[in-house]
C-alpha positions in Angstrom: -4.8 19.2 3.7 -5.2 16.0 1.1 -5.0 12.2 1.3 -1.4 11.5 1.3 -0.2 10.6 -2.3 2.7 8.0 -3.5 4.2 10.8 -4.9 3.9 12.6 -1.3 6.6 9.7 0.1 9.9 12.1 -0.6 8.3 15.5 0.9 7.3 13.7 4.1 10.5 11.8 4.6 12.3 16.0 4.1 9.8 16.9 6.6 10.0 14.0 8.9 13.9 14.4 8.7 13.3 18.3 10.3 10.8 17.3 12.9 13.9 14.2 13.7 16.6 17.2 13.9 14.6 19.5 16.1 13.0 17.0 18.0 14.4 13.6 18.4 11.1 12.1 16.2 11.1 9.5 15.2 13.5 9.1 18.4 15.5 5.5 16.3 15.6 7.2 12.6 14.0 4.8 10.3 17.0 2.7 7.9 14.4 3.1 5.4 12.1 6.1 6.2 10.5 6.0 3.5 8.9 2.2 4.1 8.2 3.7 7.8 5.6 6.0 6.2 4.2 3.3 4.4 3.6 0.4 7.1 2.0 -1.3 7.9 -0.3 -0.3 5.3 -3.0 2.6 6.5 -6.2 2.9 6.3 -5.9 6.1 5.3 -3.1 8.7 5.0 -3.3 12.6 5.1 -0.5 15.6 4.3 -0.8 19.2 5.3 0.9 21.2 2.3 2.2 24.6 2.0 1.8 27.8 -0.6 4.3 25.6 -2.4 2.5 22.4 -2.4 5.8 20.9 0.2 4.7 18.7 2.2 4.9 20.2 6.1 2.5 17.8 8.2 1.7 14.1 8.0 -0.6 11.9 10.0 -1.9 8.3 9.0 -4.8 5.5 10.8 -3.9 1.6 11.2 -6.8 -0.6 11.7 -6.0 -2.7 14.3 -7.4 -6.4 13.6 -9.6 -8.3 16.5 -7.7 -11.0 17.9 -7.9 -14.2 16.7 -9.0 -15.9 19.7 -10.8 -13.4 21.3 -14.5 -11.8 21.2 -14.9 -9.6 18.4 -15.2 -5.8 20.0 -15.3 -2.2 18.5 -13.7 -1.4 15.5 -10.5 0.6 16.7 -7.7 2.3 14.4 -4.2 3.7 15.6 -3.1 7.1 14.7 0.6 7.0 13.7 3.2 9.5 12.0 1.9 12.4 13.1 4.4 15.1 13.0 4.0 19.1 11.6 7.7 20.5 10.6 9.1 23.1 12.6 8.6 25.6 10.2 4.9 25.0 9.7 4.4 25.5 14.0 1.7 27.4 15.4 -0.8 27.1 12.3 -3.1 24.2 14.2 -2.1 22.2 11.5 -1.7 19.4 14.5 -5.0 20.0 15.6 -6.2 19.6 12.5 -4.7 16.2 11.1 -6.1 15.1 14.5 -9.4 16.5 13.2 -9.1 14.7 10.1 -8.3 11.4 11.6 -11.6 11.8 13.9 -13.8 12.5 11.0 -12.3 9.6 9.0 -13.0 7.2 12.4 -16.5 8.8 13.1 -17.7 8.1 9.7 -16.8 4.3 10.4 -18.0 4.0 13.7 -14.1 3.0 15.1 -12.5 4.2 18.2 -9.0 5.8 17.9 -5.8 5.2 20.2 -2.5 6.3 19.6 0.7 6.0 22.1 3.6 8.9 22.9 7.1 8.2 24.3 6.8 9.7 27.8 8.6 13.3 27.4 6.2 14.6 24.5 4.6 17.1 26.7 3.3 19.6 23.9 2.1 16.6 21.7 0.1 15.3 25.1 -1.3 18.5 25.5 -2.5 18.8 21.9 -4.3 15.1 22.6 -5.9 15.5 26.0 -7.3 19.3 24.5 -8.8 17.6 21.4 -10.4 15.2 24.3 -8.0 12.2 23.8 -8.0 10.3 27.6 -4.5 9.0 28.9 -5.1 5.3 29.4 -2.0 4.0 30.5 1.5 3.6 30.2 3.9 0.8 29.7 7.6 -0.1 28.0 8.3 0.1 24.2 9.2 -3.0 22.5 12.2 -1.0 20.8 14.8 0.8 23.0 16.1 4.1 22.6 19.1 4.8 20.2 21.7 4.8 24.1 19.6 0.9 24.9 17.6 2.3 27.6 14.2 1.3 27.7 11.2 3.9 26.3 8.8 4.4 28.4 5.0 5.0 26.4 1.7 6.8 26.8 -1.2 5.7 25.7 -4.3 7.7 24.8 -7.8 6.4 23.2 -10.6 8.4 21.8 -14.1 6.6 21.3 -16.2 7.1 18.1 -18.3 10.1 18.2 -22.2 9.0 17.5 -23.2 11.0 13.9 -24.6 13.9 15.6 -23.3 13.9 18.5 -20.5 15.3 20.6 -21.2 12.7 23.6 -18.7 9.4 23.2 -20.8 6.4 24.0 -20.2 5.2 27.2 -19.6 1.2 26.3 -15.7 0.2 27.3 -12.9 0.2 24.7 -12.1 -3.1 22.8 -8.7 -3.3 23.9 -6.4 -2.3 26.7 -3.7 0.5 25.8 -0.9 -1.6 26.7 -0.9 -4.1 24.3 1.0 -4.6 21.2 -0.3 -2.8 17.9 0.9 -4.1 14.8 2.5 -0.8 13.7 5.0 -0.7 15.8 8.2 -0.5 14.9 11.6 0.2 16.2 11.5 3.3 15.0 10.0 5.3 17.5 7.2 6.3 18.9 4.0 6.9 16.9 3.3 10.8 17.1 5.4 13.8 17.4 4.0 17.5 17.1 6.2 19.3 19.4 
C-alpha cells in the first residue's frame, strides 16, 4: 500500500470498472471516471497494489470545510472511493485502507465519516468491525441509474487520542445527514463488497 500516484489514475479507473461490473459501484458510472477519482481534491489518496504493481484497492480522505456561518467544530474528513477489486477479495486489503485512513486522521486530530447506499451489507460490516458507528440515514442527492431515490448510511469515527484506543467522548461537528462536498452523482462513496 502507497499514496496514490497521478500515474495510478488508469489502474484505479480498470479496477474501479471490475468492482462496477461485479457490484453495481459506483452504482451511476462516472462519464469521466477518471476526474471522479480526483474530486474534489483529497487530502490524501492511497492504492493497494499487487505482485505486479496493478492497482487492486483504492481509498481517498476529503476534508470537509466548517461552515461559513457556523461555530468552528472538530476537524472532520470523509472517506470516499474505497473499493478492493474482486480479484484482490479476502486479503483485508479493506480493512487495511480503512487502517490507513485512521492513521492519516489520528495524526491530525480529525474525526472520520463516510456514507453507504443502503444494501452494502459486507462494506457495513467491514465499518461497524473496524469500530465505525451508524449515525443515520437519509436520501442521496443523485438517483439511481432506473430514477428511484438512493437511500444512504452514514457512519462516523472520532479521532483516536495518540496513545490511546478510547475516542474522546465530545460530540461530532456535524450531523451525518448533511451535504458533503464530495458528492457526486456518481454513487455512493464506498464499496468493498
Amino acid at each position: 500500500m502507497r499514496r496514490r500516484r497521478a500515474t495510478d489514475l488508469d489502474g484505479c479507473v480498470a479496477a474501479l470498472a471490475e468492482v462496477h461490473r461485479v457490484d453495481g459501484y459506483p452504482l451511476n458510472w462516472p462519464a469521466d471516471p477518471h476526474r471522479w477519482l480526483r474530486e474534489p481534491h483529497p487530502a490524501r489518496a492511497w492504492v493497494a497494489v499487487d505482485a505486479d504493481a496493478a492497482v487492486v484497492g483504492h481509498v481517498a480522505v476529503h476534508r470537509i470545510p466548517d461552515p461559513v456561518d457556523g461555530p468552528q467544530g472538530r476537524p472532520t474528513a470523509e472517506v470516499a472511493r474505497l473499493f478492493v477489486a474482486p480479484r484482490a477479495r479476502g486479503l483485508a486489503l479493506g480493512s487495511a485502507l480503512l487502517d490507513r485512513a485512521r492513521q492519516w486522521a489520528d495524526k491530525r486530530a480529525t474525526d472520520l465519516v463516510l456514507e453507504l447506499a443502503a444494501g452494502g451489507t459486507a462494506a457495513a460490516a467491514l465499518y461497524e468491525r473496524a469500530g465505525w458507528q451508524w449515525v443515520g440515514t437519509s436520501t442521496a442527492p443523485w438517483t439511481a441509474p432506473d430514477g428511484s431515490p438512493v437511500s444512504l448510511r452514514h457512519y462516523t469515527l472520532r479521532h483516536r487520542a495518540s496513545g490511546s484506543d478510547v475516542a474522546p467522548a465530545s460530540p461530532a461537528r456535524r450531523r451525518a445527514s448533511r451535504p458533503a462536498a464530495s458528492r457526486s452523482p456518481g454513487g455512493s462513496s464506498t464499496s468493498i463488497s
